[in-house]
GUDREN-514413 format. One record per residue (C-alpha): residue in three letters; residue number from 0; x, y, z. Coordinates in pm, 1 decimal, padded with zeros to 6 digits. Example, Ala and Ser with C-alpha at 12.3 -4.5 7.8 and 13.67 -1.06 7.14 Angstrom:
+--------+-----+----------+----------+----------+
: residu : num :       c1 :       c2 :       c3 :
+--------+-----+----------+----------+----------+
:    ALA :   0 :  01230.0 : -00450.0 :  00780.0 :
:    SER :   1 :  01367.0 : -00106.0 :  00714.0 :
+--------+-----+----------+----------+----------+
END
This chain:
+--------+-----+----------+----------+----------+
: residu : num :       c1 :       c2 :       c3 :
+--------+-----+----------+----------+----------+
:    UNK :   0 :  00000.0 :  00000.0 :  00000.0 :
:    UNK :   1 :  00149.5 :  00290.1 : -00118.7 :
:    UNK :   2 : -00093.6 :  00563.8 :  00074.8 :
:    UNK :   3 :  00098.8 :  00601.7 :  00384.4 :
:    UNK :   4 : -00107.7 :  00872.8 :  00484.8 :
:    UNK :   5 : -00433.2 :  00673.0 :  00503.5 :
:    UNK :   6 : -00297.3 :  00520.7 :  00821.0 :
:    UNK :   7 : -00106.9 :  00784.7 :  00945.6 :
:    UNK :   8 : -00418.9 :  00974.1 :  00938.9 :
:    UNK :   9 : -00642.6 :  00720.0 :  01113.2 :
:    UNK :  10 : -00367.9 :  00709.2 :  01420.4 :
:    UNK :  11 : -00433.4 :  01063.2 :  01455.8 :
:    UNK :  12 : -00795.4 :  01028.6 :  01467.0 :
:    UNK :  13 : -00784.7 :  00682.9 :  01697.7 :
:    UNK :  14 : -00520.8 :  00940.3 :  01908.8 :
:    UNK :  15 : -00802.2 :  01196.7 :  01928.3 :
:    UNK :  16 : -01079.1 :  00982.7 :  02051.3 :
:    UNK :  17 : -00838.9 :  00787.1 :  02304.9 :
:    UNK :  18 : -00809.0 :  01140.4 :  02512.6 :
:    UNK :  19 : -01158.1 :  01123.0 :  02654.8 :
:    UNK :  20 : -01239.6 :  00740.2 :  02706.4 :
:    UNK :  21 : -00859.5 :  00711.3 :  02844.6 :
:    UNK :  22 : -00867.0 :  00346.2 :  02810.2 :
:    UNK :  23 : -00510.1 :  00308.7 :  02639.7 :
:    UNK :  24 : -00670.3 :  00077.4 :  02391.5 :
:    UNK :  25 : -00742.7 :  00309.6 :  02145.4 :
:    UNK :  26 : -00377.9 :  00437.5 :  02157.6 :
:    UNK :  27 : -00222.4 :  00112.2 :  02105.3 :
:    UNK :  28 : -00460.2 :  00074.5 :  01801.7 :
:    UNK :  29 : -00345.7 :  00451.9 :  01670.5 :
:    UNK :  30 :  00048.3 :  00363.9 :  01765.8 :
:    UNK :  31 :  00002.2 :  00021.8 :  01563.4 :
:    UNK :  32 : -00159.7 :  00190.8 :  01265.2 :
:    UNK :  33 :  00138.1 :  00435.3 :  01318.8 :
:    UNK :  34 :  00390.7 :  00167.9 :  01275.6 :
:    UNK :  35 :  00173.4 :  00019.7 :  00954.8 :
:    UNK :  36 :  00199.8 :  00377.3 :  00810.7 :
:    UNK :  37 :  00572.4 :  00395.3 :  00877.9 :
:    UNK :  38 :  00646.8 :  00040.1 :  00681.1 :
:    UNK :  39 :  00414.0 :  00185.0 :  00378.3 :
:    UNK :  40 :  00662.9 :  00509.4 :  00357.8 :
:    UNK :  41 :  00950.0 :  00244.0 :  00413.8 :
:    UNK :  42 :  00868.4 : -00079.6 :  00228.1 :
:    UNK :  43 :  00536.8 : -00013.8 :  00035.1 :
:    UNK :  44 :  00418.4 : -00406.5 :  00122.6 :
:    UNK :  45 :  00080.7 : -00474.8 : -00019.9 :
:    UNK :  46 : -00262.3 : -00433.6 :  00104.9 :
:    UNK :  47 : -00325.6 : -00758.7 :  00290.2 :
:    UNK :  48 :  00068.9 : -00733.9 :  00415.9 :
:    UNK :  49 : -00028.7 : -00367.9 :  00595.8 :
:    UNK :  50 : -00353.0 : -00540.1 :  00710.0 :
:    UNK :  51 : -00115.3 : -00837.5 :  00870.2 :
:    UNK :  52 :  00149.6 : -00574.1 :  00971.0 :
:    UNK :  53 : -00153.2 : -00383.0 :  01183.7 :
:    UNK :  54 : -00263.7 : -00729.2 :  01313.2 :
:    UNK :  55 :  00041.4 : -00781.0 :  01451.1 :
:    UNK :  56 :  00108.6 : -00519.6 :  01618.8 :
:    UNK :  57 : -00301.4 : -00435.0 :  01755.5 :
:    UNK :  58 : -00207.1 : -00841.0 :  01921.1 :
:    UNK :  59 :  00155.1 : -00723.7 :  02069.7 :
:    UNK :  60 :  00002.4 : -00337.9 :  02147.4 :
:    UNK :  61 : -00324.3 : -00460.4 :  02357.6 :
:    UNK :  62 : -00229.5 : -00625.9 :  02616.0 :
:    UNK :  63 :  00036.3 : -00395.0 :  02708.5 :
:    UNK :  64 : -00249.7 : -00156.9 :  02693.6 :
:    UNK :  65 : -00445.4 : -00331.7 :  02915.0 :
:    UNK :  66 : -00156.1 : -00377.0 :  03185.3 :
:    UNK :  67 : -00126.9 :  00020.6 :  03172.9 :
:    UNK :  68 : -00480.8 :  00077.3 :  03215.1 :
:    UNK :  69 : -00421.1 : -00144.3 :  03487.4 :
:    UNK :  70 : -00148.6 : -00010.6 :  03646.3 :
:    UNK :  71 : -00268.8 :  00378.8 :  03642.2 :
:    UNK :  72 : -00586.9 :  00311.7 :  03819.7 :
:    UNK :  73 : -00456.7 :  00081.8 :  04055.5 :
:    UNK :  74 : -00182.1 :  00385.2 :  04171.3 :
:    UNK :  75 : -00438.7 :  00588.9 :  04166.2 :
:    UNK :  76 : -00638.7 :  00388.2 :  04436.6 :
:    UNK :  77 : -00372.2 :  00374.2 :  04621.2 :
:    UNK :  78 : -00294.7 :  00740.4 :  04593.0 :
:    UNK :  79 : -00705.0 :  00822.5 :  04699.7 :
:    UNK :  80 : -00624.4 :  00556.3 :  05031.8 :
:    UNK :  81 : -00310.5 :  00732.5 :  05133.4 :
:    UNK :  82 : -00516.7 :  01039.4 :  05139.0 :
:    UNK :  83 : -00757.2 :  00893.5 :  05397.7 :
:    UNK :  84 : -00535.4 :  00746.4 :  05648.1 :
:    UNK :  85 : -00477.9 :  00970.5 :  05978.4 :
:    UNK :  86 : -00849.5 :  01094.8 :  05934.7 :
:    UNK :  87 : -01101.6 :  01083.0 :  06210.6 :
:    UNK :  88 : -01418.0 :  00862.8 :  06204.3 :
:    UNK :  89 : -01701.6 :  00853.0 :  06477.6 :
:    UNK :  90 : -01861.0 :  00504.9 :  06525.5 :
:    UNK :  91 : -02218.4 :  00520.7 :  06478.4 :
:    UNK :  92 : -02294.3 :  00133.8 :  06570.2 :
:    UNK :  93 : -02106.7 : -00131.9 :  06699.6 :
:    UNK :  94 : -02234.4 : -00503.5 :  06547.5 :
:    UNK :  95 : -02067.2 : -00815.6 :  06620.2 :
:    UNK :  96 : -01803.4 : -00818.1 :  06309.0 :
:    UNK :  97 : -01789.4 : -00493.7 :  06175.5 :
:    UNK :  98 : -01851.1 : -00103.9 :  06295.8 :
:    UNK :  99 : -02044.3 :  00132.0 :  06106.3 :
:    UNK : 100 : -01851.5 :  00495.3 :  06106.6 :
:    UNK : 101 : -01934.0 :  00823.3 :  05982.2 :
:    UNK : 102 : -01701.7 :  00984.1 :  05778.3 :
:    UNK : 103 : -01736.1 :  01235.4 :  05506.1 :
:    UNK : 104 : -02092.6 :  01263.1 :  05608.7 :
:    UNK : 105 : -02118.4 :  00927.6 :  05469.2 :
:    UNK : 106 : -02142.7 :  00596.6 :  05692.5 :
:    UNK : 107 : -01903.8 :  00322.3 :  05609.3 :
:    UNK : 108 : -01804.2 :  00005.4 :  05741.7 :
:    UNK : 109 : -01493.7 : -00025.5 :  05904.0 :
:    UNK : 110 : -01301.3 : -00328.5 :  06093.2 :
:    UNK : 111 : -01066.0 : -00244.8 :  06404.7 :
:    UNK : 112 : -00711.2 : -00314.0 :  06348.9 :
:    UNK : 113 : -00693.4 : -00420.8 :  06713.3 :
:    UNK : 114 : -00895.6 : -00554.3 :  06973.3 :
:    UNK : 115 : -01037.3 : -00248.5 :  07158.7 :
:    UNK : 116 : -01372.9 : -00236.8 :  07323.8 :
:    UNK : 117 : -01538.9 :  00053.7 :  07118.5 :
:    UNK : 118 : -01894.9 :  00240.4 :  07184.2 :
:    UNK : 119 : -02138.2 :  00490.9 :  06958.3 :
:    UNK : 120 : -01994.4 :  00835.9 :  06944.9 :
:    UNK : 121 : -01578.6 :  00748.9 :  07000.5 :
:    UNK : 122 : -01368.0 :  00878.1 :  06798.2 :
:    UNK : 123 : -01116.5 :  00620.3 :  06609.1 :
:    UNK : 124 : -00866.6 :  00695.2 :  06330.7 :
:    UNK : 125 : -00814.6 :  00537.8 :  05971.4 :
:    UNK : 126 : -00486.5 :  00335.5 :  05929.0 :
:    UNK : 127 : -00576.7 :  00247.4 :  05575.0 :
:    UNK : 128 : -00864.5 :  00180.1 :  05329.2 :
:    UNK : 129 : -00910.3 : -00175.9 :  05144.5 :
:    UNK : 130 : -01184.0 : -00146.7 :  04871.7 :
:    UNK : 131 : -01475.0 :  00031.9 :  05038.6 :
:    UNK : 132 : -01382.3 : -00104.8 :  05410.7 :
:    UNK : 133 : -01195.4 :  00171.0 :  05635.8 :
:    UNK : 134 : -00943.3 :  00010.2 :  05839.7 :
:    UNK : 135 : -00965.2 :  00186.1 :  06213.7 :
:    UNK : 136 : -00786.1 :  00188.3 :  06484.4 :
:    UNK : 137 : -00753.8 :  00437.7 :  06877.8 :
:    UNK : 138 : -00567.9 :  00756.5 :  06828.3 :
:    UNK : 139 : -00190.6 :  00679.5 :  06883.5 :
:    UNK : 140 : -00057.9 :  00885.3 :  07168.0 :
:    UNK : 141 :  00145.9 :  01107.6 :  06919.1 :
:    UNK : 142 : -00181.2 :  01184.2 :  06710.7 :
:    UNK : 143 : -00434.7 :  01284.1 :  06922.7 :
+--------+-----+----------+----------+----------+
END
């Protein structure tokens, strides 16, 4: 395929409609049609050999897109966790496995990190955050 351009152009438009879904997948289509566009300039190989070039590379491209995706949003979650940790809670009920805390204005359930008797209306801190599960324990002496 001697049209270079054709997919050249599509990787700029597969580049333009990756910025709001952010998925990564539509990049590593646009960077393999990039690549397909870069052998047409260099080699000119025939239709169905661009078609199998961009094949190739969509296979090798995805799943690294897929493991970036991955990556980001799972540093991100971290990031929003770290953010949490050292904040007060107030218990709001007490049940045999699990409290229920307010914080945020919003009641969550939380797990103790030790084994501390605990009543309605103490304040505990958060030590960390696992899914949607605060992770609370008594103010250290240091913090309160």
């Amino acid at each position: 395929m001697a049209e270079w351009y054709v997919p050249l152009s599509l990787a700029f438009v597969l580049f333009i409609f990756e910025i709001p879904t952010r998925t990564f997948y539509l990049a590593a289509l646009g960077l393999s049609l990039l690549l397909v566009s870069l052998i047409d300039l260099l080699a000119a190989p025939s239709g169905l050999g661009a078609i199998g070039w961009f094949a190739l590379f969509a296979v090798l491209l995805l799943p690294v897109a897929e493991y970036v995706r991955r990556a980001l949003r799972n540093r991100a979650s971290t990031d929003a966790t770290n953010i949490d940790s050292g904040q007060r809670v107030v218990v709001v009920r007490v049940t045999p496995n699990t409290l229920e805390v307010r914080y945020r204005d919003t009641l969550w359930q939380a797990e103790l990190t030790e084994p501390v008797p605990v009543e309605p209306g103490r304040e505990l801190q958060i030590v960390s955050r696992v899914g949607n599960r605060l992770r609370v324990a008594p103010f250290s002496p240091t913090s309160h």
